[in-house]
The first five atom37 places (N, CA, C, CB, O) and aatype in JSON, in Angstrom:
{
  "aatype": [20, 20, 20, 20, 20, 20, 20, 20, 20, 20, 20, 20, 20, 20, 20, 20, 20, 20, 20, 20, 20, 20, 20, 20, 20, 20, 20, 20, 20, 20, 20, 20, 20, 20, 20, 20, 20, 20, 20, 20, 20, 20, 20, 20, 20, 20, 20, 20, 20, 20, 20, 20, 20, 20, 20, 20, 20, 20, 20, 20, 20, 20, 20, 20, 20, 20, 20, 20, 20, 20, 20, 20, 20, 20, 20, 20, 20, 20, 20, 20, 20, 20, 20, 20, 20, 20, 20, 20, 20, 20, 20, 20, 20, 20, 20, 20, 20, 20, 20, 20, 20, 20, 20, 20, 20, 20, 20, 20, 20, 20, 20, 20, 20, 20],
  "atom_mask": [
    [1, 1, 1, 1, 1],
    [1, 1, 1, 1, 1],
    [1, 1, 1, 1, 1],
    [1, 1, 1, 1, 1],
    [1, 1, 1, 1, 1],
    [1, 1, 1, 1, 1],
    [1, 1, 1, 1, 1],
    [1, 1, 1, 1, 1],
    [1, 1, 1, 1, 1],
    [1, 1, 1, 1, 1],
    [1, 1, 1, 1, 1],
    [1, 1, 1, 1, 1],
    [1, 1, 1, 1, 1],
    [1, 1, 1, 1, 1],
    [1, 1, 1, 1, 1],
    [1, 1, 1, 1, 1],
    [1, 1, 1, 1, 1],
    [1, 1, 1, 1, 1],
    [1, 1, 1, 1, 1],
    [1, 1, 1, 1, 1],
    [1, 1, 1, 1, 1],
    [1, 1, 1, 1, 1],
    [1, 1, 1, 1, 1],
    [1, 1, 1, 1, 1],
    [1, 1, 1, 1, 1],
    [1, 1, 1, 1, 1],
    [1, 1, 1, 1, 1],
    [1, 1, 1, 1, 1],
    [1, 1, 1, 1, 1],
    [1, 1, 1, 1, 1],
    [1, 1, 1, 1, 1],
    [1, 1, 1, 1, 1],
    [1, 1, 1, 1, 1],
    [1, 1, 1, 1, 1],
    [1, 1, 1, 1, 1],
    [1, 1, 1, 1, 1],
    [1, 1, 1, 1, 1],
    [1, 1, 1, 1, 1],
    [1, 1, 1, 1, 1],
    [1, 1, 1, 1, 1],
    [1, 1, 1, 1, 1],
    [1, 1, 1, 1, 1],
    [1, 1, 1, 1, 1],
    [1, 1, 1, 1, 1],
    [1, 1, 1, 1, 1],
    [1, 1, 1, 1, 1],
    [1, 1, 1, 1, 1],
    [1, 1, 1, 1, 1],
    [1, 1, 1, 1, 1],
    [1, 1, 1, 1, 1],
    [1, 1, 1, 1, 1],
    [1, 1, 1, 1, 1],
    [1, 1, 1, 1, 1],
    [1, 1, 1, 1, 1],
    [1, 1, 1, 1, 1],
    [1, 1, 1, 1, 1],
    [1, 1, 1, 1, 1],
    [1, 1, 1, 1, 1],
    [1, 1, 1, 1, 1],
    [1, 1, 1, 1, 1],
    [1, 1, 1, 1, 1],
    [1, 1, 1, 1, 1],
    [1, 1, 1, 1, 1],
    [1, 1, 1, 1, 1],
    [1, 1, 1, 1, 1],
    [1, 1, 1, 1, 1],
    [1, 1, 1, 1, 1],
    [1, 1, 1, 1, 1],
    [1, 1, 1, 1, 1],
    [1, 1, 1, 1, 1],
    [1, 1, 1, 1, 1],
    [1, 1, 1, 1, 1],
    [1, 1, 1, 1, 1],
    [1, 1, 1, 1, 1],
    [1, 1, 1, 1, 1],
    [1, 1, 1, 1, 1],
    [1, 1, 1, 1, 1],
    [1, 1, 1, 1, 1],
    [1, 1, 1, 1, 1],
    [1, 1, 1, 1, 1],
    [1, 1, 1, 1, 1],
    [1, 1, 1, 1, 1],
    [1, 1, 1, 1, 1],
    [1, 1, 1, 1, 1],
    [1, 1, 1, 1, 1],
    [1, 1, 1, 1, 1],
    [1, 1, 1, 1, 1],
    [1, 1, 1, 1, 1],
    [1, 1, 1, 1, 1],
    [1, 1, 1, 1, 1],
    [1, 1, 1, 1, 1],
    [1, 1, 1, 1, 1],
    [1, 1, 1, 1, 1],
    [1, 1, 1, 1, 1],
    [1, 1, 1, 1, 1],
    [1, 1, 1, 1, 1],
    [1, 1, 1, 1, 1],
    [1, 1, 1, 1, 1],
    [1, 1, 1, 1, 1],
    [1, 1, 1, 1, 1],
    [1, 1, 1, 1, 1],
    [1, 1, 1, 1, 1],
    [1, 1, 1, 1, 1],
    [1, 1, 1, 1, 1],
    [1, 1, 1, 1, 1],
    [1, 1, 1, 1, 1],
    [1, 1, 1, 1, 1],
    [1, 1, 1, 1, 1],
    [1, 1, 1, 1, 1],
    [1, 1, 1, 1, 1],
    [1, 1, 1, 1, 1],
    [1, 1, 1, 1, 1],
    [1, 1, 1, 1, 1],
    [1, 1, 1, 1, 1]
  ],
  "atom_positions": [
    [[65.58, 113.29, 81.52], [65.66, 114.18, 80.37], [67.13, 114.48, 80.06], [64.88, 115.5, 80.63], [67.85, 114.95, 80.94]],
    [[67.58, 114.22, 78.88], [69.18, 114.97, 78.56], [69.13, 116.33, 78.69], [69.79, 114.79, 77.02], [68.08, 116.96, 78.64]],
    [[70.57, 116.98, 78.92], [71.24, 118.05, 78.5], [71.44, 117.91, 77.71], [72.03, 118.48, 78.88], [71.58, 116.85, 77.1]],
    [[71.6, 119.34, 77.29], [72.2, 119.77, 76.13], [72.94, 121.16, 76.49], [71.12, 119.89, 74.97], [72.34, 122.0, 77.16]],
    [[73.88, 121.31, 76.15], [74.55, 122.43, 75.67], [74.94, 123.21, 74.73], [75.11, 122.38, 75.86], [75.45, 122.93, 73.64]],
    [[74.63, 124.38, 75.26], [74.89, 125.18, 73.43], [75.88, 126.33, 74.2], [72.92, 126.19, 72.26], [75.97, 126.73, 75.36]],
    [[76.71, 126.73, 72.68], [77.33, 127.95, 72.95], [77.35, 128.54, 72.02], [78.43, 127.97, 73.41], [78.38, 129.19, 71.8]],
    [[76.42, 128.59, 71.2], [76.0, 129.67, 70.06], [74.23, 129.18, 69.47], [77.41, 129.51, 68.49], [73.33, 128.75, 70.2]],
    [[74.17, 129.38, 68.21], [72.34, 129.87, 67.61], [71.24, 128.62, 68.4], [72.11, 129.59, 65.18], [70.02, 128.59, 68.2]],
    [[72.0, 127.63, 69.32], [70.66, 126.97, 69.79], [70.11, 127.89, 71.14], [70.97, 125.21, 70.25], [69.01, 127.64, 71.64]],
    [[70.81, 128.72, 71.55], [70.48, 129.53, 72.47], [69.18, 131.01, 71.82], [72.08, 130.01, 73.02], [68.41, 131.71, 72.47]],
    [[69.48, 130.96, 70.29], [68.82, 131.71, 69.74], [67.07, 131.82, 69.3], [69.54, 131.68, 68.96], [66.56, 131.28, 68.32]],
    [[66.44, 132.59, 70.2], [64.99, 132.19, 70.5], [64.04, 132.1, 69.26], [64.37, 133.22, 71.48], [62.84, 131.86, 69.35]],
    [[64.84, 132.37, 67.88], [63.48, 131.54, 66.29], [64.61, 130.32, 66.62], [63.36, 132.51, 63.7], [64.16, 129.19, 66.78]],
    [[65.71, 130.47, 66.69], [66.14, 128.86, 66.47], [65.66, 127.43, 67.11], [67.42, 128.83, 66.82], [65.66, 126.28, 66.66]],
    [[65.2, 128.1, 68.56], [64.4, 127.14, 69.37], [63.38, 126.67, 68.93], [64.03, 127.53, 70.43], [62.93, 125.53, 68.82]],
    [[62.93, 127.98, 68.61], [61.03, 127.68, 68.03], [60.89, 126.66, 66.95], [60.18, 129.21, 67.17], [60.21, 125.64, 66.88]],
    [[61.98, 127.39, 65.89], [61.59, 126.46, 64.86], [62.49, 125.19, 64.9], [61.66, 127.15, 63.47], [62.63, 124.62, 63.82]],
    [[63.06, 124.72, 65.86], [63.96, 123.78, 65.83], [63.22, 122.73, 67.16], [65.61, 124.5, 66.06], [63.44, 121.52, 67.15]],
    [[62.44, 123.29, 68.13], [61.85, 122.31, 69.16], [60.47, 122.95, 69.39], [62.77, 122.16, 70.63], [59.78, 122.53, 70.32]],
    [[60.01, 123.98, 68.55], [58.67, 124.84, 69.2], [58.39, 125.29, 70.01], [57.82, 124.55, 69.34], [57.34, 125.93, 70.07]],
    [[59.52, 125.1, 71.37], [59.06, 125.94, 71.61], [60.7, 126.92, 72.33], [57.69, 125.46, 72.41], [61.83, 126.84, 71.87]],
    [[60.27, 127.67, 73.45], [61.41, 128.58, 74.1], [61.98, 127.54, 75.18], [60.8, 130.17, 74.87], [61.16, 126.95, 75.88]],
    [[63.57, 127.26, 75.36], [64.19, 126.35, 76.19], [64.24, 127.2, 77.1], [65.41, 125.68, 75.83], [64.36, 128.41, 76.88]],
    [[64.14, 126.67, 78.32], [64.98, 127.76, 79.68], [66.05, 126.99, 80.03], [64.05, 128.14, 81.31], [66.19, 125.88, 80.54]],
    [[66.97, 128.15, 79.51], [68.49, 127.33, 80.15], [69.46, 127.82, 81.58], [69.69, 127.51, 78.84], [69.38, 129.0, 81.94]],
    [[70.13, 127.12, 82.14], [70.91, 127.84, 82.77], [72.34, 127.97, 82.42], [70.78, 127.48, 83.85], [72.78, 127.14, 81.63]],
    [[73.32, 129.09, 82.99], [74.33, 129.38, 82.48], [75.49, 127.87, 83.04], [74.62, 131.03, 82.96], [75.37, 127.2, 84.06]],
    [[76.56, 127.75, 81.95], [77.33, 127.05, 82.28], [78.92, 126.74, 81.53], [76.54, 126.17, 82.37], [78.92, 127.32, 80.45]],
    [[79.6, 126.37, 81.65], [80.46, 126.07, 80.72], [81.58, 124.76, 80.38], [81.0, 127.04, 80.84], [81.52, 123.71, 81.01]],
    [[82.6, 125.03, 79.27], [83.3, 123.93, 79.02], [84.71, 124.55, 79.41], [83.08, 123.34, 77.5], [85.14, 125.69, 79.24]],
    [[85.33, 123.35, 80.03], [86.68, 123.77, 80.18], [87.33, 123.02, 79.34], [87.23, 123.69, 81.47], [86.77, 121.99, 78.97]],
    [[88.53, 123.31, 78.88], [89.46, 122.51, 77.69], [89.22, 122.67, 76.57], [89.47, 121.21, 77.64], [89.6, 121.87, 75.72]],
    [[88.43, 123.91, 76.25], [87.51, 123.95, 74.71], [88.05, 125.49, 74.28], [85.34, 123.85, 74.9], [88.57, 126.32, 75.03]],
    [[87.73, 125.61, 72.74], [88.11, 126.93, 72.28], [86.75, 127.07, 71.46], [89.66, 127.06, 71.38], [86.0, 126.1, 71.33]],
    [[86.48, 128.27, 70.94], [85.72, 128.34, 70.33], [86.2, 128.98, 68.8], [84.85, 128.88, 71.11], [87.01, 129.89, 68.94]],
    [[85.95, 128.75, 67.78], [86.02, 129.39, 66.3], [84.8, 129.19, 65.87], [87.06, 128.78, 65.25], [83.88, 128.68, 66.51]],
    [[84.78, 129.68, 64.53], [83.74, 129.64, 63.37], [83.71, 129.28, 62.43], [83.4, 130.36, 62.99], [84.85, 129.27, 61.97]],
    [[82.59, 128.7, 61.34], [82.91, 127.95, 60.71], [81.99, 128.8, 59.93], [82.93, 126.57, 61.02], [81.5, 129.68, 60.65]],
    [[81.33, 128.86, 57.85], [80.22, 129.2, 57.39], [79.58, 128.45, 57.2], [80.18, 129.75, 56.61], [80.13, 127.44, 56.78]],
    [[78.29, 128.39, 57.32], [76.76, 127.8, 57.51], [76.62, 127.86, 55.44], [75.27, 129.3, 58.83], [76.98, 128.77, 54.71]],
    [[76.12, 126.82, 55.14], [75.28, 127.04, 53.64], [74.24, 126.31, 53.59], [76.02, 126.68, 52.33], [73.73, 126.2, 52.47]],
    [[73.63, 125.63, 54.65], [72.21, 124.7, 54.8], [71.24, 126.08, 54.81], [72.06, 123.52, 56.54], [71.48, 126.93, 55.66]],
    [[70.14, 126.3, 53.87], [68.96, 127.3, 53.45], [68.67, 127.45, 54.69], [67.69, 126.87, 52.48], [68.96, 128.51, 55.25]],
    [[68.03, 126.4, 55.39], [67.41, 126.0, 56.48], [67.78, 126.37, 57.97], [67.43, 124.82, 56.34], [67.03, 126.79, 58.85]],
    [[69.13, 126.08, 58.0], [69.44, 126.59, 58.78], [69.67, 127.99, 59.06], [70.04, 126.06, 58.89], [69.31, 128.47, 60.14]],
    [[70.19, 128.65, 58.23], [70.55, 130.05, 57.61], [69.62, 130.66, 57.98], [70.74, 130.26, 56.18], [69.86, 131.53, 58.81]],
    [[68.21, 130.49, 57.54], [66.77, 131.0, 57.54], [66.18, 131.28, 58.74], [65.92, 130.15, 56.95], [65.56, 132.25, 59.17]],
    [[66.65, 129.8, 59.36], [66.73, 129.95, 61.36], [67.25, 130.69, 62.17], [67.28, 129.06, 62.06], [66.72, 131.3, 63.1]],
    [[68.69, 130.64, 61.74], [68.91, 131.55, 62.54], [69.59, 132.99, 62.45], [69.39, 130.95, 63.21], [70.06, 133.8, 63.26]],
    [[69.43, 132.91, 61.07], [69.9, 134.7, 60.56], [71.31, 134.58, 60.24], [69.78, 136.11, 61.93], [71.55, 135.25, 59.23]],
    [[72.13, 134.11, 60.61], [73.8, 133.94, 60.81], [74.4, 132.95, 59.82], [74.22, 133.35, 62.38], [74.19, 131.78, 59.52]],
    [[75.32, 134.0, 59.38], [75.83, 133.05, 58.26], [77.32, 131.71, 58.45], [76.31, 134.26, 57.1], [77.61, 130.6, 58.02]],
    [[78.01, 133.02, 59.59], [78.83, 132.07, 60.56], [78.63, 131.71, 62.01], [79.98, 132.54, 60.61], [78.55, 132.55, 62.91]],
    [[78.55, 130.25, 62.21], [78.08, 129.87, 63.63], [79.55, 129.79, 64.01], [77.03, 128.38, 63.89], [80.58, 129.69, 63.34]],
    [[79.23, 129.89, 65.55], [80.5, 129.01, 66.74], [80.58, 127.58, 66.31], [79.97, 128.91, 68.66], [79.76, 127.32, 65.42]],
    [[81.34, 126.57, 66.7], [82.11, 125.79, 67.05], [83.22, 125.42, 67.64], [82.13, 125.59, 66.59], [84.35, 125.85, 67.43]],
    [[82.79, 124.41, 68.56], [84.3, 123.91, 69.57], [85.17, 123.3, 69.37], [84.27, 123.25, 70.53], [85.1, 122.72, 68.28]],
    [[85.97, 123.15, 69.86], [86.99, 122.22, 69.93], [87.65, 122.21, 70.56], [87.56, 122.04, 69.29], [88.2, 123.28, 70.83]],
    [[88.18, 120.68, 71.4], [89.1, 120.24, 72.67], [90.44, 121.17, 72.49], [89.53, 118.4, 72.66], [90.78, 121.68, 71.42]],
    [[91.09, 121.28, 73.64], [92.24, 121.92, 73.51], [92.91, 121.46, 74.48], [92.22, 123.22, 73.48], [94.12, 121.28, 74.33]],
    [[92.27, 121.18, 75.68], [92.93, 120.31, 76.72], [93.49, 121.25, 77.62], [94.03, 119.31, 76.18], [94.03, 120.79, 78.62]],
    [[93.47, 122.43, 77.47], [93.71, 123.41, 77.89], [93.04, 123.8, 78.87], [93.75, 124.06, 77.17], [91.86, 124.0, 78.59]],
    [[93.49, 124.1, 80.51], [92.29, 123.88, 81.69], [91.95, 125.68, 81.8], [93.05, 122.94, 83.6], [91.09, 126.16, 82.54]],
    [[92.95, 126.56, 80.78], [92.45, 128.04, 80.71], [91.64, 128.57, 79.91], [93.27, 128.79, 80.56], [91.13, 129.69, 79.92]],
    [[91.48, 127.28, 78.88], [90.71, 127.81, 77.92], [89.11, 127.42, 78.23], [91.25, 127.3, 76.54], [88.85, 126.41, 78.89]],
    [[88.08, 128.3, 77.68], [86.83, 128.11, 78.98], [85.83, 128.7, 77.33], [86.94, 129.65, 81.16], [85.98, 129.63, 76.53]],
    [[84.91, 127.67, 77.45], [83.54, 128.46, 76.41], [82.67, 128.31, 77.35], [82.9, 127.71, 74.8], [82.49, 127.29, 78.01]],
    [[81.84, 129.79, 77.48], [80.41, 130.05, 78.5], [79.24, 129.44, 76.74], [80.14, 132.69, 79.33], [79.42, 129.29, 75.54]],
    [[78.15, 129.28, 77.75], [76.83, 129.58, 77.03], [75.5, 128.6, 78.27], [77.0, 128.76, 74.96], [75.26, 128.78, 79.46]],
    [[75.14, 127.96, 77.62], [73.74, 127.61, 78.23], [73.52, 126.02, 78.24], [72.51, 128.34, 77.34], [73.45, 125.5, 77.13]],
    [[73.44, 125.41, 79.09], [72.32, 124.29, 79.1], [71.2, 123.96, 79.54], [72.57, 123.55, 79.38], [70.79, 124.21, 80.67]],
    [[70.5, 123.25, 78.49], [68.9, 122.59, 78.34], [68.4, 121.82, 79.02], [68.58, 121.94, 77.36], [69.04, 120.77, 78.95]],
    [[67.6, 121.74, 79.65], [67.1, 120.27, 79.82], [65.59, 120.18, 78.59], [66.57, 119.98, 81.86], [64.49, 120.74, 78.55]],
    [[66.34, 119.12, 77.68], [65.08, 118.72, 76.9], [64.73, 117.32, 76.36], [65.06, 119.48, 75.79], [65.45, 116.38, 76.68]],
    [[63.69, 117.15, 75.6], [63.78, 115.53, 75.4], [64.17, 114.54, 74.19], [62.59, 115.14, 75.63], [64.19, 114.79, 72.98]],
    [[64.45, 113.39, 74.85], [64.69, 113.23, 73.42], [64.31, 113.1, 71.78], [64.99, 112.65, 73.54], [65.04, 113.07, 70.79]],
    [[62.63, 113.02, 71.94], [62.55, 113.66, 71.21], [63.61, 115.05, 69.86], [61.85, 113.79, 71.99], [63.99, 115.09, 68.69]],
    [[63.61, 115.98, 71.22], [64.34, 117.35, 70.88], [65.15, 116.67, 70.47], [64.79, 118.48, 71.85], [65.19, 116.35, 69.28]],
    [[66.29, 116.15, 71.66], [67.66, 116.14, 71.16], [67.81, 115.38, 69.79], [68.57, 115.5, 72.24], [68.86, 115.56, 69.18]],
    [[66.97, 114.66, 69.31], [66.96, 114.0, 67.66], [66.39, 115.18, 66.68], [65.76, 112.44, 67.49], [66.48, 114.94, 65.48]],
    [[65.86, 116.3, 67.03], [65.47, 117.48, 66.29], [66.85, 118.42, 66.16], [64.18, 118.26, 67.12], [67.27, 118.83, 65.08]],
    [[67.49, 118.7, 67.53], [68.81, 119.15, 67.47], [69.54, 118.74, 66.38], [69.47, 118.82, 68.54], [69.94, 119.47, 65.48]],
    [[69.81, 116.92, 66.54], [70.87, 116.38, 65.74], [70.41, 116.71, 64.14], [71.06, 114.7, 66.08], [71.11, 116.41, 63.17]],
    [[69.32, 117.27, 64.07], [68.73, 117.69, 62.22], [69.46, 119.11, 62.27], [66.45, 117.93, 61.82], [70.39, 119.52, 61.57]],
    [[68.88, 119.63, 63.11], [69.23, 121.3, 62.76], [70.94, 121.65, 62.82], [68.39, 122.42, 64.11], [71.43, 122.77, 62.68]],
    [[71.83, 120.16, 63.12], [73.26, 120.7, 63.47], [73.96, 120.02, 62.09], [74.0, 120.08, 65.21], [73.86, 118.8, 61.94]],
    [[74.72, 120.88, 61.02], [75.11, 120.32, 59.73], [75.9, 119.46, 60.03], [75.65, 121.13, 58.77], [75.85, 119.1, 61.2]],
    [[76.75, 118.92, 59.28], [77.66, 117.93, 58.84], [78.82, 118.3, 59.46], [77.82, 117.8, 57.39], [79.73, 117.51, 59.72]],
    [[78.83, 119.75, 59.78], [80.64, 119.88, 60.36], [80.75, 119.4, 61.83], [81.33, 121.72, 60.4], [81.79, 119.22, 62.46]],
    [[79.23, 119.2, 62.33], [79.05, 118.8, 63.87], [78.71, 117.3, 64.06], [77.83, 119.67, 64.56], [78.13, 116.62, 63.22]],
    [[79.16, 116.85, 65.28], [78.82, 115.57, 65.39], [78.62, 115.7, 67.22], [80.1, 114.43, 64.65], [79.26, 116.47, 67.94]],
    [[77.87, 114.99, 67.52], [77.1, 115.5, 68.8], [77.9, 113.92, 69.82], [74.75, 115.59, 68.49], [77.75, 112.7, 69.76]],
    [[78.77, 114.88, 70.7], [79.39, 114.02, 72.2], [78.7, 114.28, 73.29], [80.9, 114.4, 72.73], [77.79, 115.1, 73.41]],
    [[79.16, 113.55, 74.09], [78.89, 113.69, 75.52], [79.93, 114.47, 76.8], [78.71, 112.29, 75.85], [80.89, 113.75, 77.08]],
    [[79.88, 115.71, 77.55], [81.05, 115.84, 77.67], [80.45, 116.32, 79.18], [81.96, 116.73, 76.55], [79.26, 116.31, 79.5]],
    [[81.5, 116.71, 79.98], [81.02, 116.92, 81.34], [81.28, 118.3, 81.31], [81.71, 116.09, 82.55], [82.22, 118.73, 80.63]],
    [[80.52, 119.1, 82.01], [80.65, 120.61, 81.76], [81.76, 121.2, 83.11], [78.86, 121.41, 81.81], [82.57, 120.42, 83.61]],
    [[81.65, 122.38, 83.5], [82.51, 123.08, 84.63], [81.18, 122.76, 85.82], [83.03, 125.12, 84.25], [81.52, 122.57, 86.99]],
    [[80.04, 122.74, 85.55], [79.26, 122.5, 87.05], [79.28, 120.86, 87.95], [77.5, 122.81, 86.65], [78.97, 120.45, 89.07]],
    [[80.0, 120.17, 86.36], [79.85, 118.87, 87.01], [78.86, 118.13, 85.84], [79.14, 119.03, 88.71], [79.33, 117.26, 85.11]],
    [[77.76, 118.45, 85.76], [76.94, 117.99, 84.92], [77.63, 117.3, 83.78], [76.14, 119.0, 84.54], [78.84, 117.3, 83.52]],
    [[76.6, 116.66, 83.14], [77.17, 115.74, 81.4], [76.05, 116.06, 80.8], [77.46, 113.71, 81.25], [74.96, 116.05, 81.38]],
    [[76.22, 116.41, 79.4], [75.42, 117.15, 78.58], [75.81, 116.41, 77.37], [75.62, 118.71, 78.59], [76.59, 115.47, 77.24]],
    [[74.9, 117.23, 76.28], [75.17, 116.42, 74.87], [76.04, 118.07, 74.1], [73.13, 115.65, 73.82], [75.6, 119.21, 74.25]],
    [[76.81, 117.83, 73.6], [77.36, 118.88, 72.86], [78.11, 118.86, 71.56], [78.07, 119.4, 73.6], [79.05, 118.14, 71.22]],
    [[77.72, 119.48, 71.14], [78.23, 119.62, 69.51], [79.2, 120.18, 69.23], [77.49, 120.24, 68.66], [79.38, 121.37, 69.45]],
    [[80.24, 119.22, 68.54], [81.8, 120.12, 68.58], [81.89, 119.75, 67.03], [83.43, 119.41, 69.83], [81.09, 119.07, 66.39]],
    [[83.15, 120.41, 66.54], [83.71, 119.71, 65.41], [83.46, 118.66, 64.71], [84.58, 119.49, 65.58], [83.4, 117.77, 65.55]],
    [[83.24, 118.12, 63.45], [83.02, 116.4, 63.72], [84.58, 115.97, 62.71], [80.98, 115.55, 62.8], [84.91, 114.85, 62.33]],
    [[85.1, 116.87, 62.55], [86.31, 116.83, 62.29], [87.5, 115.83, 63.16], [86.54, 118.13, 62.36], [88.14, 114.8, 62.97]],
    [[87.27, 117.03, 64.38], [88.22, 116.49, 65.69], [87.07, 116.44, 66.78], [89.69, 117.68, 66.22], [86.97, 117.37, 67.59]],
    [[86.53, 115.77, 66.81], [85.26, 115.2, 68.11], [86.29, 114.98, 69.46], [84.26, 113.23, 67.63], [87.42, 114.63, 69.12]],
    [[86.14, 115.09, 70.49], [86.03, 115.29, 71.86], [86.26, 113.99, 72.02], [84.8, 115.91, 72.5], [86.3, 113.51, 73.16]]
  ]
}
């Protein structure tokens, strides 16, 4: 089964529902070398999901102080091709190794991708 990692609205429990049906159980984890900012959301759909008009987004920094917490998934792929719908155009989905060691799928920038 892939990981996934989130550090913002996929952690958010209508976003799950209506994005994989059901509730993920994640455990805590994080990225090192990453920053986090925000970007505004204008997909209906998404908006509708998850209430928020500005989401998080990452981006490399290379920086071994700079640290984003949130959660990873184990789900399938299936999901993770449901993920790649519910994540707009500013995201483009890498592979990155987290602080536990693990490799996950994560959505950064698709600007400046990882």
């Amino acid at each position: 089964m892939p990981l996934l990692f989130s550090y913002g609205t996929l952690q958010f429990s209508q976003v799950q529902k209506d994005t994989f049906g059901r509730l993920l159980d994640g455990e805590a984890d994080a990225l090192v070398g990453f920053s986090r900012t925000m970007i505004e959301i204008t997909d209906p759909d998404v908006l509708k999901s998850s209430g928020e008009r500005f989401h998080p987004i990452v981006l490399r920094t290379n920086n071994v102080t700079d640290r984003v917490e949130g959660k990873v998934f184990k789900i399938s792929d299936a999901e993770l091709m449901r993920a790649d719908k519910y994540e707009v155009s500013d995201y483009v989905r890498e592979s990155v190794i987290l602080e536990s060691g693990r490799v996950a799928w994560l959505y950064v920038d698709s600007l400046k991708p990882v």
